[in-house]
C-alpha positions, -999 to 999 in steps of 0.1 A, spaced: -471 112 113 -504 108 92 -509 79 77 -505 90 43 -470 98 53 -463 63 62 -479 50 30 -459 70 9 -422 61 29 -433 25 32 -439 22 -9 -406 43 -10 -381 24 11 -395 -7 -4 -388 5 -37 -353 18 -30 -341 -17 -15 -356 -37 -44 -338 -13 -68 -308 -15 -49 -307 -56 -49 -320 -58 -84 -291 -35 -99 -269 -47 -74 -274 -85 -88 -273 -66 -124 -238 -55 -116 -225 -83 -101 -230 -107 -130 -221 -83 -154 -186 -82 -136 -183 -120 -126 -190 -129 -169 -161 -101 -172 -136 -118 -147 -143 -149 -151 -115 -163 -173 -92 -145 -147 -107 -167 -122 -104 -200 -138 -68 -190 -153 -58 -184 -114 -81 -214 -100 -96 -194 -73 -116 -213 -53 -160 -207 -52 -155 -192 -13 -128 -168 -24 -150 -155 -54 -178 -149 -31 -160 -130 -5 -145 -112 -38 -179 -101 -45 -192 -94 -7 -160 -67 -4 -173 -55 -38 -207 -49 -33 -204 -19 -10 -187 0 -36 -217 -15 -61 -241 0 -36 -221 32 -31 -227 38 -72 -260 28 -75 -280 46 -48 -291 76 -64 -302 57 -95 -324 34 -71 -337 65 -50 -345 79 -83 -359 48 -95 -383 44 -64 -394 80 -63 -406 82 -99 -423 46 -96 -440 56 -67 -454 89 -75 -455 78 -112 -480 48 -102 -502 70 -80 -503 98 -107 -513 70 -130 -535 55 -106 -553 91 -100 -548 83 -61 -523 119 -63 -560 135 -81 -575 123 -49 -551 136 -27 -551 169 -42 -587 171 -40 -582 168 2 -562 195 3 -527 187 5 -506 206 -13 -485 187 -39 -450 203 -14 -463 183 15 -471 149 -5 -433 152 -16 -419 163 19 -416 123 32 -396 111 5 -377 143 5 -370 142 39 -363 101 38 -338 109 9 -321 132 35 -313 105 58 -303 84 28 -280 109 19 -266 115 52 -260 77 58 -244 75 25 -217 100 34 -210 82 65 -210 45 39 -192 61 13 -166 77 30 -159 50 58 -170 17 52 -167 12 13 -128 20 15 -124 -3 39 -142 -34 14 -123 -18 -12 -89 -24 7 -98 -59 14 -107 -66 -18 -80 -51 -36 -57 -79 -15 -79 -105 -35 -72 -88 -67 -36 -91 -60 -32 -121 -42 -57 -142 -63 -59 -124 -98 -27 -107 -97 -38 -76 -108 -19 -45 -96 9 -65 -82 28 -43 -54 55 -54 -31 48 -44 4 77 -27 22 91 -21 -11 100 12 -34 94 41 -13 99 72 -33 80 104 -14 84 142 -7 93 152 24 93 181 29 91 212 5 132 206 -11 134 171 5 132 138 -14 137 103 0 136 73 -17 133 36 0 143 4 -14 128 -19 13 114 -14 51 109 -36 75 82 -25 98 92 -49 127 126 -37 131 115 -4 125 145 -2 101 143 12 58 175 -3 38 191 9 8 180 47 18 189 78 -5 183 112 11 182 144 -14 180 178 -7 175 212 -29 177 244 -32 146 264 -19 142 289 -48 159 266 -72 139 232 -74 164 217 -97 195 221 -83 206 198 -58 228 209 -21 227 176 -3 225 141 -9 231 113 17 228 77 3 231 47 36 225 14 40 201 15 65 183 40 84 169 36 117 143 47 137 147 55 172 113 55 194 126 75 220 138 101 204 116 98 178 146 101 149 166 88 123 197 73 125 217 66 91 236 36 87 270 31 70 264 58 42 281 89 30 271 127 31 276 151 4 272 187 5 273 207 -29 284 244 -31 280 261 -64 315 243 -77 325 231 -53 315 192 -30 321 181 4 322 145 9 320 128 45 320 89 54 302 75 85 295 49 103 261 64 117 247 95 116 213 112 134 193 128 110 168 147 131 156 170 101 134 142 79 100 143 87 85 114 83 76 82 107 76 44 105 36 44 103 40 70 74 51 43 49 21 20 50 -2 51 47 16 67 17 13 31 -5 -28 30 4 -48 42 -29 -77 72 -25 -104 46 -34 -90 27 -5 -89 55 22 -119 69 43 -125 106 47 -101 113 79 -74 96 61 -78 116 31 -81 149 47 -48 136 66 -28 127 31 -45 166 19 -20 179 50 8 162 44 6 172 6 0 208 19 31 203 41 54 189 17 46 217 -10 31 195 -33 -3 203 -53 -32 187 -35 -57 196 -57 -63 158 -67 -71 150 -34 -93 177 -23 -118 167 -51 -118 131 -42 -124 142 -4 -154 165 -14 -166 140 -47 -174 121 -13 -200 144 0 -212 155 -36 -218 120 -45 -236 113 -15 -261 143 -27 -265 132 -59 -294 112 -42 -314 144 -30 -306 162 -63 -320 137 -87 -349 130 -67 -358 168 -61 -356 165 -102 -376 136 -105 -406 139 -84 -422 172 -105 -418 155 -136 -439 117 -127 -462 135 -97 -482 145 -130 -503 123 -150 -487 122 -183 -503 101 -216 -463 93 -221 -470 67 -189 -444 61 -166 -422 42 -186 -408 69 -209 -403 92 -179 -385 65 -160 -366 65 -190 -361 102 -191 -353 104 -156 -326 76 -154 -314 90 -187 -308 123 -169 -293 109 -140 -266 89 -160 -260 126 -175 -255 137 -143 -234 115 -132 -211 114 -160 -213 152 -161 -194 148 -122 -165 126 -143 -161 155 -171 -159 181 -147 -138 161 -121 -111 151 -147 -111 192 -154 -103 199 -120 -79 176 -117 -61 191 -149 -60 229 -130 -90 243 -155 -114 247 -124 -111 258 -86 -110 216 -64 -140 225 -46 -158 240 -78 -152 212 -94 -170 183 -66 -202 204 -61 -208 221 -99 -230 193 -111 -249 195 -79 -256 231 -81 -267 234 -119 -288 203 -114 -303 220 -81 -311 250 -94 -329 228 -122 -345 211 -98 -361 242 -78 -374 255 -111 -390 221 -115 -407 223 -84 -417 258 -93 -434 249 -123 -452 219 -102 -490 218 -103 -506 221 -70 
């Protein structure tokens, strides 16, 4: 590695992690002065409000790393451009591609790591501090064990009052089958008291209930005491995973909930853009900066403010761009997939012509 390289990914990284505290601690007051009635309302002690915020600042992170790769790319070019060192380099012989290829290749790794941060370890803050939000600020109050209403299975609905995990045992259980090729119409229907899970056998056993079968006009109604349901689908550890939110699941678990949507016949379009809004996101990092760099590697008399302005201007566009388009795909107008990585192409084919266009 030449020395120049190590210059230029020293100035970089140490750019990057002073952007990334500095709009981090942006953020974080910004959201504290928002909460903070909701904090004194529910008296939540200092230590509480501090591990609040250290579950919270991972997803802070998460958000603001492309804008502070950006931010560190066009200040360090942007100061050497200004500072004519990038005349002087130039005038050695290096090509204006191989000055850019450490902090491209740096953003890489970034972006690599961030697909591992943002898809494992931010859900997991997310989860823990979603249990502050409802156990100190009561926000999004949920009971759990409680309310189970899922799909099944393709004409199978079950619904849940309350389940206790320990004994492995759901109460207040209502069972409701229909017709393949007519989703409205209803052939089955058991309602029990409990329903209980056998290990062994790995099925259900219903509990002091009644079975009904319905036959164009006609019903068939049976009492029991218990009966083996072997058909339903679902298991015990099924429960707590179907009440988790997307924020708060990493990427195995999402891909998991995309084949059990699959598998139930329901529509997992929603899902398959938040598992590959993951990796896009992650990208954004590359793609802004592959933007960036041609624009402040040139001297400009506009001076590197009103580029950095430009720039972080753009990258806000980008970003809300990925909303607009995500809320579209999530609405049917454009192809899941599509919808994660469109930004990211347009803005990388607008970056290559950049780079064409770059003085050498």
């Amino acid at each position: 590695m030449k020395l120049l390289d190590k210059y230029l990914i020293k100035q970089f990284l140490q750019t990057v992690f002073f952007g990334l505290a500095a709009f981090t601690l942006i953020f974080v007051v910004i959201d504290m002065m928002e909460n903070l009635d909701d904090f004194i309302d529910q008296n939540v002690p200092f230590l509480i409000i501090l591990q609040y915020y250290l579950y919270f600042t991972p997803e802070i992170i998460r958000l603001i790393t492309p804008v502070a790769v950006l931010f560190a790319g066009l200040f360090t070019t942007g100061k050497m451009a200004n500072l004519n060192e990038i005349t002087a380099i130039k005038s050695s012989g290096i090509s204006m591609y191989r000055f850019m290829a450490p902090i491209v290749i740096v953003t890489v790794l970034i972006s690599i790591f961030s697909v591992w941060f943002g898809g494992y370890l931010v859900p997991g803050a997310n989860k823990l501090k979603m249990e502050i939000e409802v156990n100190r600020l009561k926000k999004g109050l949920t009971f759990a064990g409680s309310n189970y209403f899922f799909q099944d299975s393709p004409n199978r609905i079950i619904n849940i009052s309350y389940f206790d995990n320990n004994q492995l045992s759901a109460m207040r259980v209502s069972i409701q089958e229909f017709h393949p090729k007519h989703p409205t119409k209803i052939t089955r229907r058991i309602d029990a008291t409990r329903l209980t899970f056998d290990t062994l056998s790995s099925t259900w056993t219903a509990v002091d209930g009644m079975d009904r079968v319905f036959q164009d006009t006609t019903e068939s109604l049976e009492y029991f005491d218990a009966k083996k349901i072997p058909e339903i689908n679902f298991r015990p550890g099924d429960l707590e995973f179907k009440q988790k939110r997307p924020e708060q699941m990493n990427l195995s678990e999402l891909n998991r909930l995309i084949n059990d949507q699959i598998k139930a016949g329901m529509d997992p379009k929603s899902m398959i853009i938040d598992f590959h809004s993951r990796f896009a996101f992650a990208l954004a990092s590359l793609v802004s900066i592959l933007f960036g760099l041609p624009i402040s590697a040139n001297k400009r008399k506009s001076g590197l403010a009103l580029q950095f302005g430009i720039n972080i201007l753009i990258t806000f566009i980008y970003l809300g761009l990925m909303k607009i388009f995500e809320a579209f795909g999530k609405n049917g107008a454009m192809h899941p997939i599509l919808t994660a990585y469109i930004v990211n192409i347009v803005f990388f084919i607008a970056a290559i012509f950049n780079i064409s266009r770059i003085k050498q």
